[in-house]
C-alpha positions as CSV (number, residue, x, y, z in Angstrom):
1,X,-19.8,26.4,5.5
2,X,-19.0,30.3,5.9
3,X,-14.8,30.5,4.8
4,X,-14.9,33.2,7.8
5,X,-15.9,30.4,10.4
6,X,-13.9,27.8,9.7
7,X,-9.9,26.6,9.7
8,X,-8.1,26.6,6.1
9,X,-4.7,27.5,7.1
10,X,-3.1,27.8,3.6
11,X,0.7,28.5,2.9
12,X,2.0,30.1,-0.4
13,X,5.3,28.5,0.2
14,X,6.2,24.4,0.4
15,X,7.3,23.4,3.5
16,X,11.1,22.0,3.4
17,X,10.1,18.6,4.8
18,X,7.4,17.8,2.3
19,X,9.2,15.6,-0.5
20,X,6.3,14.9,-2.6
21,X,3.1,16.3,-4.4
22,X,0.2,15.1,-2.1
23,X,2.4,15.6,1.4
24,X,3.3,19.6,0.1
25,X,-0.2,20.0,-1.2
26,X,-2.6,19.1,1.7
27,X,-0.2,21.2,4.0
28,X,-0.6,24.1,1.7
29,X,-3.6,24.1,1.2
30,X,-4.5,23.4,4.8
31,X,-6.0,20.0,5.1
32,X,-3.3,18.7,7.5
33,X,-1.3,19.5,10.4
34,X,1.6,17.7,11.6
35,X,1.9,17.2,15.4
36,X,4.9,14.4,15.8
37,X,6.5,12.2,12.7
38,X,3.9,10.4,11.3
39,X,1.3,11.9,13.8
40,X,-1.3,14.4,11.9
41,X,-4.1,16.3,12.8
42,X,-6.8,16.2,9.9
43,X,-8.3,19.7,10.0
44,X,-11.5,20.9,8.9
45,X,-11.4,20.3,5.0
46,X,-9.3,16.5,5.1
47,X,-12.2,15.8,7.7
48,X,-14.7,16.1,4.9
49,X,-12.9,14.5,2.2
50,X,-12.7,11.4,5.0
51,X,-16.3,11.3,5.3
52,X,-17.0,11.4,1.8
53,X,-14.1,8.2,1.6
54,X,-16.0,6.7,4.5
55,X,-19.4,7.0,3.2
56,X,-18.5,5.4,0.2
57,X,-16.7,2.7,1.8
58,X,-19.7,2.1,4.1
59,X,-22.5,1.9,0.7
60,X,-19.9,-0.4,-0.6
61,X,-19.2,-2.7,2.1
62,X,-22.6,-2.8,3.0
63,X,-24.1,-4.1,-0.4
64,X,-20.9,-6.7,-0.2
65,X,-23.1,-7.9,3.0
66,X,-20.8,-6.6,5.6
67,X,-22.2,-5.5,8.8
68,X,-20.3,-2.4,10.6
69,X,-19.1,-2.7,14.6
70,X,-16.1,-1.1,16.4
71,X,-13.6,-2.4,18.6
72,X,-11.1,-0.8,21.2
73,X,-7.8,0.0,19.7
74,X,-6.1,-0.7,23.1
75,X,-5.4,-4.5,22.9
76,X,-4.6,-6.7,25.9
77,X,-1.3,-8.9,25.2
78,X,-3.2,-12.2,26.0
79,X,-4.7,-12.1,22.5
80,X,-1.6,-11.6,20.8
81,X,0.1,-13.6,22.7
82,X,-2.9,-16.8,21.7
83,X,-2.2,-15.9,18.4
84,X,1.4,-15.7,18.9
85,X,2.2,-12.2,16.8
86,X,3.1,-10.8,20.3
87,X,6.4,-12.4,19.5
88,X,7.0,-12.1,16.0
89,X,5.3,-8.1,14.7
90,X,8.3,-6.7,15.3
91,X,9.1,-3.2,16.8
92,X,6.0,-1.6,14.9
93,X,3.7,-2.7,17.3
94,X,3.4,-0.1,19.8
95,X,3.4,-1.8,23.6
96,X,2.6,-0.4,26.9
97,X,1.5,-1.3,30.4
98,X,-1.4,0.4,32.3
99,X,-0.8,1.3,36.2
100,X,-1.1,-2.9,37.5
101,X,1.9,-3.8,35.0
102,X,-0.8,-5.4,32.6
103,X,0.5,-5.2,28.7
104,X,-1.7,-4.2,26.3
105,X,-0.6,-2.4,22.5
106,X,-2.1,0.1,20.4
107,X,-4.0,-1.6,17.8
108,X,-1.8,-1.9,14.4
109,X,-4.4,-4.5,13.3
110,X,-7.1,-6.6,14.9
111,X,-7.1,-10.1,14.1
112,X,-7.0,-10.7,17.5
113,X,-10.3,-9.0,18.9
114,X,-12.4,-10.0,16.0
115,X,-11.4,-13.8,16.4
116,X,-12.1,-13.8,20.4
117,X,-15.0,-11.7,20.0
118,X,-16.3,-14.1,17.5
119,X,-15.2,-17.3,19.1
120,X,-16.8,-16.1,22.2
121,X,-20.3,-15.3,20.6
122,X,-20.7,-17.4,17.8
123,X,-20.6,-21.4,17.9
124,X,-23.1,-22.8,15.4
125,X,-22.5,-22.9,11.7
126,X,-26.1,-22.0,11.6
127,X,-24.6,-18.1,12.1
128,X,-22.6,-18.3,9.4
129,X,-20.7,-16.6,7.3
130,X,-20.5,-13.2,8.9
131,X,-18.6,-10.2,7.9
132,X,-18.1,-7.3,10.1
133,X,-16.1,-4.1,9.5
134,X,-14.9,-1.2,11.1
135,X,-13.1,2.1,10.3
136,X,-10.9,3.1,13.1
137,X,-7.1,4.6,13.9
138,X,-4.4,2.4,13.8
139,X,-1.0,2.8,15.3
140,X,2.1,1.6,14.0
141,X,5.4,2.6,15.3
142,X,7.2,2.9,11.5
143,X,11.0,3.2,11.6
144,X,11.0,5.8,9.1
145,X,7.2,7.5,8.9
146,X,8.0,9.6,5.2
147,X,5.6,10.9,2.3
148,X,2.9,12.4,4.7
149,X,-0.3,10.1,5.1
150,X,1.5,7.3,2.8
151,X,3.8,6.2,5.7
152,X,2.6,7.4,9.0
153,X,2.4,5.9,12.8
154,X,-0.9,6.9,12.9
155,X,-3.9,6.9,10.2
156,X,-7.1,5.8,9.9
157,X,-8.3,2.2,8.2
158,X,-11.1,0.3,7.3
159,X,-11.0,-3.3,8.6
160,X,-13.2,-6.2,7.5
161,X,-13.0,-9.7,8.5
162,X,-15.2,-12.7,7.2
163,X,-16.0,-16.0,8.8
164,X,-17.2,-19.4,7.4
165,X,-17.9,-22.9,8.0
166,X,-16.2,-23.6,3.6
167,X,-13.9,-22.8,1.5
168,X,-16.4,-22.1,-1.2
169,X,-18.1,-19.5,1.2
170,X,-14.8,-17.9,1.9
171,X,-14.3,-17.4,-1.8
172,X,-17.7,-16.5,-2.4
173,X,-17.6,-13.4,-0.3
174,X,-13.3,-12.8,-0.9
175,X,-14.8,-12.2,-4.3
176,X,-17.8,-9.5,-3.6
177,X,-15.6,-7.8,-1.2
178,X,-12.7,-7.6,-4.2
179,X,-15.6,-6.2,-6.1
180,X,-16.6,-4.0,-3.8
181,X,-12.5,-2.7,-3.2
182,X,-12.8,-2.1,-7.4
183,X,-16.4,-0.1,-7.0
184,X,-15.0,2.2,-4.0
185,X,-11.4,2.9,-5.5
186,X,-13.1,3.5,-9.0
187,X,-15.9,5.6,-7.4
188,X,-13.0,7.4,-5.8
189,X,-11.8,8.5,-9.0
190,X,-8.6,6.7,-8.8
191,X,-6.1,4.9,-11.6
192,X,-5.1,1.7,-9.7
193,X,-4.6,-2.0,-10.1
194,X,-5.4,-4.7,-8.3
195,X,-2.4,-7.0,-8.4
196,X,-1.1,-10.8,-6.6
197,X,0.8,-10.0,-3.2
198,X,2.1,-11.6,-0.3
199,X,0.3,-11.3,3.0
200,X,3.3,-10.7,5.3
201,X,2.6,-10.9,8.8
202,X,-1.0,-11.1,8.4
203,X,-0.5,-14.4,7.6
204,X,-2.8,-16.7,5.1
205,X,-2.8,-17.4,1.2
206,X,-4.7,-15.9,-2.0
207,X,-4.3,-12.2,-1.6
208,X,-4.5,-9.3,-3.5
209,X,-3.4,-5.6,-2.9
210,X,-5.1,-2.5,-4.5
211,X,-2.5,-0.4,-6.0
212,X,-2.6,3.5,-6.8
213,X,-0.2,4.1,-9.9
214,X,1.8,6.7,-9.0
215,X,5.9,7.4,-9.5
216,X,6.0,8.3,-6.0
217,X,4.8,4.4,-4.9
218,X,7.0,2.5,-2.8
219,X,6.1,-0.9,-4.3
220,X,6.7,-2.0,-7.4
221,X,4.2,-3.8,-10.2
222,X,4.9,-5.9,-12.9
223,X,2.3,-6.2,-15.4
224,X,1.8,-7.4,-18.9
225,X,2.3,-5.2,-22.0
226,X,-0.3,-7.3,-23.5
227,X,-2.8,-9.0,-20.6
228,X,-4.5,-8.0,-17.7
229,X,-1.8,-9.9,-15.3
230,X,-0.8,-7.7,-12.3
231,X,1.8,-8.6,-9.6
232,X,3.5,-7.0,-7.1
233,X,7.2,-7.3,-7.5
234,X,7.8,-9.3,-4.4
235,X,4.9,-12.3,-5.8
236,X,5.3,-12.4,-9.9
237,X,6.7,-15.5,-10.7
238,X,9.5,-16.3,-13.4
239,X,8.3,-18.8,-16.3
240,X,11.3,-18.9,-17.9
241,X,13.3,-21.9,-19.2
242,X,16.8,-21.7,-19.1
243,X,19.4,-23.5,-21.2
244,X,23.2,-24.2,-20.6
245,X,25.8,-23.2,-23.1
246,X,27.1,-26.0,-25.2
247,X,30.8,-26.1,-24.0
248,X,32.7,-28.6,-22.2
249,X,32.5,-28.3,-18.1
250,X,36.6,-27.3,-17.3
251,X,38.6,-27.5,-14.5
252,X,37.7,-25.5,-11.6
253,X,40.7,-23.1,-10.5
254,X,40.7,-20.3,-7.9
255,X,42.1,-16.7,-9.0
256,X,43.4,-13.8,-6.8
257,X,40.7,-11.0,-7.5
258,X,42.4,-8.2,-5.2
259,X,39.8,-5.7,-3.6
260,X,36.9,-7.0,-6.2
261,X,33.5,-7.8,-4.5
262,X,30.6,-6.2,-6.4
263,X,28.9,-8.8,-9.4
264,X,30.5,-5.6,-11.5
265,X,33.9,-5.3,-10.1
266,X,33.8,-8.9,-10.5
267,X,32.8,-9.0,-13.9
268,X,35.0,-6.2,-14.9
269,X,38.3,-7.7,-14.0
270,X,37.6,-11.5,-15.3
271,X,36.2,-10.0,-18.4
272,X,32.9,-12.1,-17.7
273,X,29.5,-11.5,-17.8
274,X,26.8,-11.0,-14.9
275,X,25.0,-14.2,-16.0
276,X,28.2,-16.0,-16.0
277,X,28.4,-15.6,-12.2
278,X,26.3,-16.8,-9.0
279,X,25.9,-14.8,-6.5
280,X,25.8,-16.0,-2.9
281,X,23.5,-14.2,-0.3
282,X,23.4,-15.6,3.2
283,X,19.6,-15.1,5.3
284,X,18.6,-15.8,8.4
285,X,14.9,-17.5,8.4
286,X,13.4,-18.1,11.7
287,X,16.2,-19.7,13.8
288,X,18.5,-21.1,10.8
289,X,20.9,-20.0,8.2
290,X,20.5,-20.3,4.1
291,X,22.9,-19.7,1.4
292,X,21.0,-18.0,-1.2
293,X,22.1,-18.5,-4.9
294,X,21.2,-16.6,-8.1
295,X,22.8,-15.9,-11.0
296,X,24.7,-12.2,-10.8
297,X,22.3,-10.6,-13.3
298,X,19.5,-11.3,-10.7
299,X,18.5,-10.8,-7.2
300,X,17.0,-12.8,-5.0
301,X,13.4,-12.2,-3.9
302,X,13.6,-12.4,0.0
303,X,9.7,-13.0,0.1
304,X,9.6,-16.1,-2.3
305,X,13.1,-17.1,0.0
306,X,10.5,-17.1,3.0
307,X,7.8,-18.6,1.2
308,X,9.7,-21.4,0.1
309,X,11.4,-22.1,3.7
310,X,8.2,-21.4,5.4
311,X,9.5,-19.4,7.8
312,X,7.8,-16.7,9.4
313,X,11.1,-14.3,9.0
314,X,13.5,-14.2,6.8
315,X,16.2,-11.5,6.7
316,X,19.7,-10.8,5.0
317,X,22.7,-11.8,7.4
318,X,24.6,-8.9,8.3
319,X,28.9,-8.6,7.9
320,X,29.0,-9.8,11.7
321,X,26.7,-12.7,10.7
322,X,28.0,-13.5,7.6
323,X,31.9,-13.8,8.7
324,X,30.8,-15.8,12.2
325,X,28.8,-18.3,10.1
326,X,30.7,-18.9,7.1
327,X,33.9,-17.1,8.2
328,X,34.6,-14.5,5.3
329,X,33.5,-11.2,4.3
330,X,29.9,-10.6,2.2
331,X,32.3,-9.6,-0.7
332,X,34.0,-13.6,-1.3
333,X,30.9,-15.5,-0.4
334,X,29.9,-19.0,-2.4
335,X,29.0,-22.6,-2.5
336,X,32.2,-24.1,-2.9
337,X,32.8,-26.8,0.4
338,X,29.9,-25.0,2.4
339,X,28.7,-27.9,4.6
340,X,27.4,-25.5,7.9
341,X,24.2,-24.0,5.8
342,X,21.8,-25.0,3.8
343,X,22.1,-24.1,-0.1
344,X,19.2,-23.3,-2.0
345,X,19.0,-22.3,-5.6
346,X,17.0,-19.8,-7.9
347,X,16.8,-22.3,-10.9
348,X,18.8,-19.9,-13.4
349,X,21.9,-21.0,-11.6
350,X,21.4,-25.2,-12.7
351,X,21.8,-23.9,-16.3
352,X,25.1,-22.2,-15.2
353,X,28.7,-23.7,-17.1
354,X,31.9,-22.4,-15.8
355,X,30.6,-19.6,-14.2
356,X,32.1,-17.9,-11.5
357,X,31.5,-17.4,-7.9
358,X,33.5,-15.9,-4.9
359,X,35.6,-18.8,-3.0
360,X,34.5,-17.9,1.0
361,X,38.0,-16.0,1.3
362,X,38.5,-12.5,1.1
363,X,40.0,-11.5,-2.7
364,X,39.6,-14.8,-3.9
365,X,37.0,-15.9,-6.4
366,X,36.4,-19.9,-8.4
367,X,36.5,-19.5,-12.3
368,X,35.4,-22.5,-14.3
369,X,32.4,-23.5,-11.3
370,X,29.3,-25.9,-12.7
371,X,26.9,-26.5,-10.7
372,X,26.4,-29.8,-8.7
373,X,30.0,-31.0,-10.0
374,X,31.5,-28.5,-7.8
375,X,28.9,-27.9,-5.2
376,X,24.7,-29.4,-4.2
377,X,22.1,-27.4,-4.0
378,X,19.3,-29.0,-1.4
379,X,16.7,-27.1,-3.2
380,X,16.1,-25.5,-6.8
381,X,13.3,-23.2,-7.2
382,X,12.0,-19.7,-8.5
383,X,13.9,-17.6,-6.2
384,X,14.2,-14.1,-7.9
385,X,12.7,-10.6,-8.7
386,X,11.1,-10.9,-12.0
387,X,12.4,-8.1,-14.3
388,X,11.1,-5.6,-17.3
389,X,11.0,-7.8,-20.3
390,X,10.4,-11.1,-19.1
391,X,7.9,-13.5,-20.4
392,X,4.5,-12.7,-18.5
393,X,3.6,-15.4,-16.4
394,X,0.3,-15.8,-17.8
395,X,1.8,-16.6,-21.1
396,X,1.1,-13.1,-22.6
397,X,3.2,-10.4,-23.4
398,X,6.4,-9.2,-21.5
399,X,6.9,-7.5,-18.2
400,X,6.7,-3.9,-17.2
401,X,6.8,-2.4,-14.1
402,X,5.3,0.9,-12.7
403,X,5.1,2.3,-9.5
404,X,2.2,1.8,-7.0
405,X,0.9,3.2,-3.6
406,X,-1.0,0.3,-1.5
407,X,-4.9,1.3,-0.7
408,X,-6.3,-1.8,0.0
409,X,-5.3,-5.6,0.5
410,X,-7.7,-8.3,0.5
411,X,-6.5,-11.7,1.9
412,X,-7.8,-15.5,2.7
413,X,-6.7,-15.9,6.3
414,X,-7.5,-19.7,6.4
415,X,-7.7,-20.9,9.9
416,X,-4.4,-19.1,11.1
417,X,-6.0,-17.4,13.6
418,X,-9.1,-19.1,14.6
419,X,-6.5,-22.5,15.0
420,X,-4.5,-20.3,17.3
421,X,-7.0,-18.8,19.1
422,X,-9.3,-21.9,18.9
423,X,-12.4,-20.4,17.5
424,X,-14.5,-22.6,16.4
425,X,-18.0,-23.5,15.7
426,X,-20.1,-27.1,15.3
427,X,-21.0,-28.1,11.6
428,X,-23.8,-29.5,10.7
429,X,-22.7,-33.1,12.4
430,X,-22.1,-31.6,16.3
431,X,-18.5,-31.8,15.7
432,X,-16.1,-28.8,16.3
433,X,-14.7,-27.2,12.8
434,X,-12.2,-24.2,12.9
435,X,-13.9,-20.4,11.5
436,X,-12.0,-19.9,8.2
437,X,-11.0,-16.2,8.1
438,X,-10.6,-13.7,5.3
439,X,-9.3,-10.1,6.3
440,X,-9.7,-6.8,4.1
441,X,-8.2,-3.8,4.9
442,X,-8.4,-0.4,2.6
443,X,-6.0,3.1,3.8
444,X,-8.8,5.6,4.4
445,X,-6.3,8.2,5.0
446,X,-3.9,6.9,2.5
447,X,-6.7,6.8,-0.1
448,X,-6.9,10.3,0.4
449,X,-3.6,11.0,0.0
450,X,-3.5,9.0,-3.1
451,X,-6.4,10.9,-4.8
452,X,-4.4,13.9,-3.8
453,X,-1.0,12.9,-5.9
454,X,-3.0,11.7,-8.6
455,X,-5.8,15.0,-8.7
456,X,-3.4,18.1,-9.1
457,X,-1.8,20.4,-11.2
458,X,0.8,23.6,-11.0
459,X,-2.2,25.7,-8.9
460,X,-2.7,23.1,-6.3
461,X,-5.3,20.1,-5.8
462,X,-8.2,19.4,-8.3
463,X,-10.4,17.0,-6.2
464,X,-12.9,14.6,-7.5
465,X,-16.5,15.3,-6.9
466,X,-17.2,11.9,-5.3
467,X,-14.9,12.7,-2.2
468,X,-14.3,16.7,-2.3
469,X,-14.2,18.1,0.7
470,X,-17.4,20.5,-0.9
471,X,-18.9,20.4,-4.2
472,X,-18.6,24.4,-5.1
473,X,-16.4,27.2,-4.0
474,X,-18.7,29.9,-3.9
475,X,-16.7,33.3,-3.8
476,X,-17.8,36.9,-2.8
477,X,-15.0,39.4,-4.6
478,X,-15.9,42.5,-2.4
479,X,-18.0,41.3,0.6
480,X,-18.7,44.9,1.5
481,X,-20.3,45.8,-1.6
482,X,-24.2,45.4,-1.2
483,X,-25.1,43.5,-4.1
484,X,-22.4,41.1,-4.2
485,X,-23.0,40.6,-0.7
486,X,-26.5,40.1,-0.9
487,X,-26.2,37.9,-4.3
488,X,-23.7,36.0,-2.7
489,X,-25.6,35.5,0.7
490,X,-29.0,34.3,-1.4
491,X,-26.9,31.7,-3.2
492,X,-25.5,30.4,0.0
493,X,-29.0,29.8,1.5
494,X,-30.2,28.1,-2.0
495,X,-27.4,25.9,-2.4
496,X,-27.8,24.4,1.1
497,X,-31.6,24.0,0.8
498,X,-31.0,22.5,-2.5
499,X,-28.5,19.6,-0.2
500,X,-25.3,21.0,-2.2
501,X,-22.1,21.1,-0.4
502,X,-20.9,24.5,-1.0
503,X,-17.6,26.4,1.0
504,X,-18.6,30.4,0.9
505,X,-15.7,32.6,0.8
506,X,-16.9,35.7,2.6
507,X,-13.8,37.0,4.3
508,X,-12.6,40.2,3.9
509,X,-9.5,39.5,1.6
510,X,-8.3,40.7,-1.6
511,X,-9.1,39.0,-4.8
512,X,-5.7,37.7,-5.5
513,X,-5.8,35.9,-2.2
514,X,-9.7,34.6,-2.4
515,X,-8.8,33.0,-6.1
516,X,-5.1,31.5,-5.0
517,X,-7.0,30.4,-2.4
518,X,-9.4,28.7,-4.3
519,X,-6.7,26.9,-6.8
520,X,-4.7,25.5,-3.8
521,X,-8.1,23.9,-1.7
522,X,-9.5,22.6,-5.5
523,X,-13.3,22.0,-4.8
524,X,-14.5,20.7,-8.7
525,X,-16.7,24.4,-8.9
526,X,-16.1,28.2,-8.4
527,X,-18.6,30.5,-8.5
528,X,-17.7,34.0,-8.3
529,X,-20.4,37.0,-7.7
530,X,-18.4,40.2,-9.0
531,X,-19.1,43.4,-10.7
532,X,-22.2,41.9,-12.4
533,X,-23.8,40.6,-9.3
534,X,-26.7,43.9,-9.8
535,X,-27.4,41.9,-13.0
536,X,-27.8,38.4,-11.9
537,X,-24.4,37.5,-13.7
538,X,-22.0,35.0,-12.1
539,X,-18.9,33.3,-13.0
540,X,-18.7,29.6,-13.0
541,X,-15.6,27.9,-13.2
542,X,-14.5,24.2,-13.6
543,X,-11.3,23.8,-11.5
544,X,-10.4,20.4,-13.8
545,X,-11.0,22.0,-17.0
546,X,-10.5,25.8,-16.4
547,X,-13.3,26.2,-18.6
548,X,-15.0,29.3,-17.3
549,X,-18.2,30.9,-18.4
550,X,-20.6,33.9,-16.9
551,X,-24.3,32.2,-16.0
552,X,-27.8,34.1,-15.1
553,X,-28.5,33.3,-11.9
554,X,-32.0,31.4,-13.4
555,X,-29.7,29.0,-15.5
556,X,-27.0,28.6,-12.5
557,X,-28.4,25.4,-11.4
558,X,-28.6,23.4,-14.2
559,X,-25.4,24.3,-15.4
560,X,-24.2,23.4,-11.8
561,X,-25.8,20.0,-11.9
562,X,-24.5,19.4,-15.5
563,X,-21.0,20.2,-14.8
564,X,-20.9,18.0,-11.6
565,X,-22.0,15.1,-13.6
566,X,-19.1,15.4,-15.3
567,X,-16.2,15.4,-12.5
């Protein structure tokens, strides 16, 4: 591709509304354009680095046995509406209603139309498993669309979803297609992790999310110092066994704690610590109110709250809620003759003696409170955020975290859908059996992005081979000198014949603005043709290394083809 012909609007300054790395770079350096909040146009050189993401998604996916389809991205209620997600997605699903008043949304995900297009076609067992994919836009209507491509309203995905007549072919192919996630993001160049999550609205158990490490992640991963464990936040579980002081239980009294209502305000003024306390959190799952108890050193891990309710939501009460329900402020909440909610406990608490918790009215708190004497918990479990230096829970090691950007997700649907939407085939016996579903999703844009705020340094991008937009950055100093020209021309034509993918800078710019140029877009190789183009003398640089060196044109191939294995 001739520079001259194509569309690389660069900037030399960062826009003001790009917070992080990946977002300022691929504006700068022309990959992206933004047309609404969280809308983009991909220009000419992000549509490259897509396809080389895509292609290696599709090699990968189609060795795992997956077979490739697409399907409309405007979805007609009905489906949701079987499956019953119409109701509960929440505001991120786009909806709209054509010219007859029909509903339809934009498609966020499609559970939907792959389980009635399967049901529909496919009734023996005889057919399968079957695994089809596509890669397609998918609209989401985020409440706060930040970070460029990492949090958009629109971006592009791959979707897979699996079929089977067992549980044993289910995890058969849940485990090539986790293999195949680990082949693409690797081949992607990328330093990730695949760690235990929670499927969220998807729905369905034993899932796994592919996390980019990166500061700038929005989730969070606790890992071993020690193992190979890996966990988002929201799933690691606590193994920890907790003991109760050895001091007699004493009488429970109520204190005046004027205008104190943080754990450390608390704490402060009674001259106790965090651990000493419970803290009291009031949710709202599904239809029903839950006091939530943890000890004031901890918090409480809304997702393992929803997990253990079984509810399908499950949301912190607001003021408004909290004072109708219980009838005080957020700041005095606690167990203490609460008979209108159910009280559940993180299992920390039971090991509590004469703690402290606040007394349900405002700038009062209990002193001296032990658990079950003073109040019942209906349920004990493990209801908190694991935290740095707790015991692994795989038995080795202690917890870290780091920060991670989501680029895939793998999960075992079950028969959620196919129950809902009653697809089903007939086993081996003529009798009807629910599909069980697996779903597996990877971020094509957002895996882009990703490479991009892992691959870059003070100049601009430095883009892995596998997916760079091209190979080499072949540069013409002074396109109106003859020989330059002509060497630079001859190259072009050899490189293409030869199947490289090589970007030819042959505007008429000065050489300040040709090399900038060059650092910003990052393509691995630079070759410039200067002052010794008469004598068959090029430049080659490495954009990762810097390493630069002056090449015959006769040797310029091989040393091509050895650098690129390299990057």
């Amino acid at each position: 591709m001739k520079q001259s012909m194509t569309l690389i609007p660069t900037l030399r300054e960062v826009p003001a509304d790009a917070d992080i790395k990946s977002h300022q770079l691929l504006l700068r350096a022309g990959f992206i354009r933004q047309n609404a909040s969280g809308v983009y146009s991909y220009l000419p050189l992000a549509r490259k680095a897509l396809q080389k993401v895509e292609t290696i998604i599709r090699e990968e996916m189609d060795n795992a046995g997956a077979v490739e389809l697409l399907m409309p991205a405007l979805q007609q209620a009905e489906l949701w509406q079987e499956s019953g997600r119409w109701y509960t997605y929440g505001p991120e699903l786009m909806r709209l209603k054509d010219r007859h008043d029909r509903e339809f949304a934009l498609g966020a995900t499609h559970e939907e139309v792959i389980t009635s297009l399967v049901r529909d076609e496919v009734k023996s067992y005889k057919r399968l498993p079957l695994t089809l994919y596509q890669i397609q836009a998918k609209f989401r209507d985020e409440k706060r669309p930040r970070f460029g491509l990492l949090r958009g309203r629109e971006f592009i995905m791959k979707d897979a979803y699996s079929f089977h007549s067992s549980q044993e072919s289910l995890d058969e192919v849940y485990d090539r297609i986790f293999t195949a996630y680990s082949n693409i993001f690797a081949r992607c160049g990328l330093d990730f992790r695949a760690v235990i999550a929670d499927s969220g609205a998807m729905g369905g158990k034993d899932t796994h999310e592919f996390m980019v490490l990166s500061d700038v992640g929005e989730d969070t991963i606790a890992y071993s110092d020690t193992s190979g464990y890996a966990a988002n936040i929201e799933m690691a579980p606590v193994s920890m066994e907790y003991t109760k002081k050895a001091e007699e239980a004493k009488e429970l009294e109520k204190v005046r704690t004027e205008n104190k209502k943080s754990i450390e305000e608390v704490t402060e003024f009674l001259k106790v610590e965090a651990k000493d306390c419970i803290k009291s959190l009031l949710f709202k799952a599904d239809d029903r109110y839950v006091l939530a108890l943890v000890r004031g050193d901890h918090e409480v891990n809304d997702i393992k709250l929803k997990n253990l309710l079984e509810a399908a939501n499950c949301e912190l009460a607001d003021a408004e809620e909290t004072r109708k329900v219980l009838g005080c402020p957020v700041g005095s909440l606690g167990p203490i003759d609460v008979s209108q909610v159910e009280i559940v406990a993180d299992h920390a608490v039971a090991a509590i003696v004469n703690g402290v918790c606040g007394a349900n009215e405002e700038n009062f708190h209990y002193i001296n409170v032990n658990p079950e004497r003073d109040f019942k918990v209906s349920h004990y479990a493990d209801l908190r955020f694991i935290q740095e230096g707790d015991p692994s829970p795989d038995g080795q090691g202690n917890i870290l975290f780091a920060k991670g950007i989501e680029v895939g997700h793998v999960f075992k649907l079950g028969t959620r859908y196919s129950e809902a939407m009653n697809a089903s085939y007939l086993d081996e016996n003529g009798r009807s059996q629910p599909m069980i579903m697996g779903c597996y999703g990877i971020g094509v844009s957002r895996t882009m992005a990703a490479v991009a705020e892992q691959f870059n340094d003070e100049k601009g991008l430095v883009w892995p081979a596998a997916i760079a937009p091209f190979q080499m950055h072949l540069i013409a100093i002074n396109m109106k000198d003859e020989a330059q020209a002509q060497l630079a021309g001859d190259l072009y034509g050899k490189f293409r014949a030869a199947g490289y993918d090589v970007l030819f800078d042959d505007r008429q710019e000065r050489p300040g603005v040709k090399f900038a140029d060059s650092d910003l877009i990052g393509m691995p190789i630079r070759i410039t043709v200067g002052k010794k183009a008469s004598e068959g003398i090029v430049e080659v640089k490495v954009r990762k290394t810097g390493d630069m060196q002056e090449i015959h044109i006769d040797q310029l191939q091989e040393a091509i083809e050895n650098s690129l294995k390299t990057l």
